[in-house]
C-alpha positions in Angstrom: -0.9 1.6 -1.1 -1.0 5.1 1.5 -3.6 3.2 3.2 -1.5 -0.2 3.3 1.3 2.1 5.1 -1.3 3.5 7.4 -2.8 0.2 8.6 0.9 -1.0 9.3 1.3 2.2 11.4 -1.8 0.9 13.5 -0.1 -1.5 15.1 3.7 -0.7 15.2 4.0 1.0 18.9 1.9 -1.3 20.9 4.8 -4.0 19.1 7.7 -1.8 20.1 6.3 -1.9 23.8 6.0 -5.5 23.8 9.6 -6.4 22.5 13.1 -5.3 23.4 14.9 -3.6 20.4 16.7 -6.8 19.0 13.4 -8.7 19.2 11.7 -6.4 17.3 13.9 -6.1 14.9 14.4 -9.9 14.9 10.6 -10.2 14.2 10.2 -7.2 11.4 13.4 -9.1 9.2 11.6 -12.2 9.8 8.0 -11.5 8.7 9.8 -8.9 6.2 12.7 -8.8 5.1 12.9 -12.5 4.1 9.6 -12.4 2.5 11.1 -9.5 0.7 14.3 -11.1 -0.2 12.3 -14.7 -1.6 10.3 -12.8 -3.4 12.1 -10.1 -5.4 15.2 -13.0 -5.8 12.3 -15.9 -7.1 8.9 -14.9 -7.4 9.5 -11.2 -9.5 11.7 -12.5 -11.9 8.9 -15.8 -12.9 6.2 -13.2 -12.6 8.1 -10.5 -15.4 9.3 -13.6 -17.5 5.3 -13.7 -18.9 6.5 -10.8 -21.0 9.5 -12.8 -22.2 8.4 -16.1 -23.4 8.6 -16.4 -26.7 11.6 -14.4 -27.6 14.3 -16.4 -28.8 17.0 -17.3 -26.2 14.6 -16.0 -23.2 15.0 -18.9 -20.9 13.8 -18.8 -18.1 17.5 -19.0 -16.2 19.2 -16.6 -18.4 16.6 -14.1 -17.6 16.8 -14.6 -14.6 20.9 -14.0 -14.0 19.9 -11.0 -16.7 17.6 -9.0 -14.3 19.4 -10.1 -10.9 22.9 -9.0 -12.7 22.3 -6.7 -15.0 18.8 -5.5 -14.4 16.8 -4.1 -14.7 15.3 -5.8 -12.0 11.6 -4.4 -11.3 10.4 -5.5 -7.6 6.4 -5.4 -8.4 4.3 -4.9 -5.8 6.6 -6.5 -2.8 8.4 -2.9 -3.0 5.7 -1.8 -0.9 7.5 -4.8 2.2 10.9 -3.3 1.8 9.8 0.4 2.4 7.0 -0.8 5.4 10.4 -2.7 6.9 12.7 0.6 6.1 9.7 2.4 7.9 9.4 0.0 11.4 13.1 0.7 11.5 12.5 4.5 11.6 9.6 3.9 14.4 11.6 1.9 16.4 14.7 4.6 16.1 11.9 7.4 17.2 10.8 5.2 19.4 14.1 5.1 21.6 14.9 8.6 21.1 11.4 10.2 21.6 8.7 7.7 22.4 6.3 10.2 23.2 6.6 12.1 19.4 3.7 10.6 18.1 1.3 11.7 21.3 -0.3 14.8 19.8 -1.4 12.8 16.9 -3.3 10.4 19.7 -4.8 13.0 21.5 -6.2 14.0 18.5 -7.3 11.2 17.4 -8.7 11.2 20.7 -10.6 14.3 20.4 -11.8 12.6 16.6 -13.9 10.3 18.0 -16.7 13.2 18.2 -15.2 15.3 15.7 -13.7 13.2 13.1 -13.2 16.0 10.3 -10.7 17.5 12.7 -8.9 14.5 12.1 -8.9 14.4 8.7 -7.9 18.8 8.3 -4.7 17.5 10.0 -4.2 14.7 8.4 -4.9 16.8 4.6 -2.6 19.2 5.4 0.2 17.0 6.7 0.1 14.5 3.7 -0.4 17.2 1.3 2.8 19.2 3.1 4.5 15.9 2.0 3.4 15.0 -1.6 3.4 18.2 -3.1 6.6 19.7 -3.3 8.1 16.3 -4.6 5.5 16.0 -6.8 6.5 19.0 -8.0 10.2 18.5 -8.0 10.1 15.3 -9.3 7.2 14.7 -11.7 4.3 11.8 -10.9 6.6 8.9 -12.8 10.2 9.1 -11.4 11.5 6.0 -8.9 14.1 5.8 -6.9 15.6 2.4 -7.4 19.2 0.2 -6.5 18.2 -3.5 -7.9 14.7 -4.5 -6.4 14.8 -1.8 -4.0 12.4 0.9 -5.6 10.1 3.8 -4.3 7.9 6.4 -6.2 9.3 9.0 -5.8 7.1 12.0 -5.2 4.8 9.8 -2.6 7.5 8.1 -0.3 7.0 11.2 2.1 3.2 10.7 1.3 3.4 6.9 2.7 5.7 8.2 5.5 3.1 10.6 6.4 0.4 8.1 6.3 2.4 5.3 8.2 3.5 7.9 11.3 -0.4 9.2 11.4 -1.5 5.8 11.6 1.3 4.8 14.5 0.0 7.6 16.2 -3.7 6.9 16.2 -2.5 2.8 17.2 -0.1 4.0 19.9 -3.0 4.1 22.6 -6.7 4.0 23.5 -7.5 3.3 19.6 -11.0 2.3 20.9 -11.4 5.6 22.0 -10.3 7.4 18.9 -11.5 8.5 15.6 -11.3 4.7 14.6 -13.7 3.1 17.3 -16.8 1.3 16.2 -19.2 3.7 18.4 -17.2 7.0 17.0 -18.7 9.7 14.5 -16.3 8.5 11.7 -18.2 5.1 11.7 -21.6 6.5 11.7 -21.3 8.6 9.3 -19.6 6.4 6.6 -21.8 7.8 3.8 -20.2 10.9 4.0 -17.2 10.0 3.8 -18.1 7.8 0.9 -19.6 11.3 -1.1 -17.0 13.3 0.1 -14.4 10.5 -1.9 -16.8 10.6 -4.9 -16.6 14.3 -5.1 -13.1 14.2 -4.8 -12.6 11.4 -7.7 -14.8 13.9 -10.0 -12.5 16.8 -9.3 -9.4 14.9 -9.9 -10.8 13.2 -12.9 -11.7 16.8 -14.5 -8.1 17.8 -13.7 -6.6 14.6 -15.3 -9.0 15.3 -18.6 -7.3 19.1 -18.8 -3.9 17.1 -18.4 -4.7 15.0 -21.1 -5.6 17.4 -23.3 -2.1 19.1 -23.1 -0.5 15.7 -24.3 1.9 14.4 -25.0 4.1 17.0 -22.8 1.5 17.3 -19.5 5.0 18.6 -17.3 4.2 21.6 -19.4 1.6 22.6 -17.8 1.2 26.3 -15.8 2.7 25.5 -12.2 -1.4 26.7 -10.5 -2.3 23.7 -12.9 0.1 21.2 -11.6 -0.6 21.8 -7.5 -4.1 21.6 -8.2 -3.5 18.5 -9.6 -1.5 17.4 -6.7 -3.2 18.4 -4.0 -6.8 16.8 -5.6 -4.7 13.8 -5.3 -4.0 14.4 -2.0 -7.4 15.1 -0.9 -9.0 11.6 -2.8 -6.3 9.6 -1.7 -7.1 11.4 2.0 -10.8 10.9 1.4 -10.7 7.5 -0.3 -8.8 5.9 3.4 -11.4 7.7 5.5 -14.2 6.4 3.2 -12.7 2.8 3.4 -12.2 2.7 7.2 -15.3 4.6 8.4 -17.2 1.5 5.9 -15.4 -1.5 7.1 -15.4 0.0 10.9 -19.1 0.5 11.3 -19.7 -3.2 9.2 -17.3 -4.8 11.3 -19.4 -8.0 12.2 -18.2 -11.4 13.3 -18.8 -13.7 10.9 -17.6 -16.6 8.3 -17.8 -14.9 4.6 -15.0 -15.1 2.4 -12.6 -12.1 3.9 -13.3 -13.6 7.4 -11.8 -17.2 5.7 -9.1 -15.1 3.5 -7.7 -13.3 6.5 -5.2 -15.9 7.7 -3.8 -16.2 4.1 -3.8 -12.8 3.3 -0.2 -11.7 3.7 0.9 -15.0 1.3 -1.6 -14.0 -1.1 -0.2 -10.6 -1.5 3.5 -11.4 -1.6 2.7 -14.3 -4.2 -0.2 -13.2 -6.6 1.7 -11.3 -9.1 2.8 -14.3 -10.4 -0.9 -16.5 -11.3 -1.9 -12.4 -12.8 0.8 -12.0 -14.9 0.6 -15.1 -16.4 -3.1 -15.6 -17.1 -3.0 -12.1 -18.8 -0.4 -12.9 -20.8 -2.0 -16.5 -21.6 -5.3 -14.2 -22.1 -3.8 -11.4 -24.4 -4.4 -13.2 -28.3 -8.0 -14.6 -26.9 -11.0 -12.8 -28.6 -13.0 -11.9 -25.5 -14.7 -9.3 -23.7 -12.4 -7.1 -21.8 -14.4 -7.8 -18.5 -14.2 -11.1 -18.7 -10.9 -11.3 -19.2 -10.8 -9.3 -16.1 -12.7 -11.7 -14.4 -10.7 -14.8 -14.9 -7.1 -12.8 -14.6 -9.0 -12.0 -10.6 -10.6 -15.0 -9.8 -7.7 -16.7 -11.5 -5.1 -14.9 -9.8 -6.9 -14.9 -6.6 -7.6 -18.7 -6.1 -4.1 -19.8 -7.7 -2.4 -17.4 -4.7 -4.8 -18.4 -1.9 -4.1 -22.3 -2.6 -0.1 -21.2 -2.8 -0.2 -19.8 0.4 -2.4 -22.5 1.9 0.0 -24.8 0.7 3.4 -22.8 2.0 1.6 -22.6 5.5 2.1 -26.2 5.6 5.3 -26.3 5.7 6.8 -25.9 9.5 7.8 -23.0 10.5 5.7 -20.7 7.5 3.1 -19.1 10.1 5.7 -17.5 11.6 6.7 -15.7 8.1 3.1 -15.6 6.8 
């Protein structure tokens, strides 16, 4: 999801220096906030009713006035469109006041397309600077929630961090950063790759001694709980470099299945949770292997959201949303 917030970044200040203040925000409520709004009011509460079929009186209306009255009302994975809109507001506030804030992180971006592991120091220690201490003040399971609006909260500074670095590195010359396709981050993808691995290993030994101090793991010596967080940091840091050095340097024109997914792929995100949901729930009392059930609930899921969306495109006005 840090990498979601940092791919948004990308692309948010050449927007704000294509649009007036009330277009952008015109355009960010669109393509947002009503996607947001359809979703969490409709699509959330179908998705969570899987889990309440069955129980007697659990119709489908009265749980739905339950969780939009009463609650509670869980969000899913659309959260992630009301913090990215909650975020563009911010850029486009910094963008009035201070549009030249984000230009040291460009000009070293600049500077990363040689020497990419500068890039990625800075970028450790501001993201670790900003997950840490609320990991440590507020434990790796607390949200902030009112209604459908929910955040995790020891990693909304984390995704702040990652969306501002990412608006910086987007807000000129990207070509000729640490993200071009001719830059040392590209060619070097396998190290990034083993540098993630490595990373997964050490946070994986450090979630085993967590474990093993169940079922209290908060209790753990305070040396044992930064370490934790800040191996999080550095394979959720890792993992994003990994990902975009790969897809950078295989960047290819082409008609394979992510090249044919791309125009749906907003749709399929905002509506999959429901076709998942449901075929694991219709999957649960089935005696079958574990990966195939897997494989059905993704392919399942997948195809049932992609014809959705192709479907809701149709209809006038959609591509503007989608």
């Amino acid at each position: 999801m840090a990498l979601f917030f940092f791919l948004s970044g990308l692309f948010v200040w050449p927007s704000l220096q294509r649009r007036t203040p009330a277009e952008f925000l015109r355009e960010r409520l669109l393509r947002l906030g009503l996607p947001f709004a359809v979703a969490a009011l409709f699509l959330m509460p179908l998705a969570y009713y899987a889990m309440e079929t069955g129980k007697p009186g659990a119709s489908l209306v009265s749980y739905w006035w339950t969780t939009v009255t009463a609650g509670p009302w869980p969000s899913g994975p659309v959260w992630f469109v009301w913090v990215l809109l909650a975020f563009d507001l911010l850029a486009a506030l910094l963008y009035r006041l201070a549009p030249n804030a984000l230009e040291p992180v460009n000009r070293l971006s600049r500077i990363g397309f040689a020497r990419p592991a500068l890039v990625f120091a800075a970028f450790l220690a501001v993201t670790a600077a900003a997950y840490v201490p609320m990991r440590l003040a507020f434990g790796p399971a607390r949200w902030f929630g009112l209604g459908p609006f929910t955040v995790q909260a020891s990693r909304i500074f984390l995704y702040l961090g990652y969306f501002l670095f990412g608006a910086g590195i987007g807000l000129a010359q990207i070509r000729r950063g640490v993200l071009s396709p001719g830059g040392q981050l590209a060619k070097h993808w396998p190290r990034w790759a083993a540098l993630a691995l490595i990373a997964y290993g050490l946070l994986a030994v450090l979630a085993y001694d967590r474990r093993a101090a169940m079922p209290n793991p908060d209790v753990l010596p305070l040396w044992s709980q930064i370490a934790y967080s800040l191996a999080f940091v550095l394979f959720s840091a890792a993992m994003a470099f990994a990902i975009l050095a790969w897809f950078i340097s295989f960047d290819r024109p082409g008609s394979g299945l992510l090249d044919a997914m791309r125009p749906a792929a907003y749709g399929i995100f905002l509506v999959h949770y429901v076709p998942v949901l449901w075929l694991q729930h219709w999957l649960l009392p089935v005696e079958m292997s574990p990966f195939a059930k897997a494989g059905i609930a993704f392919a399942g899921g997948l195809g049932a959201s992609w014809a959705a969306t192709l479907l809701l495109l149709r209809i006038p006005g959609a591509k503007r949303v989608l």
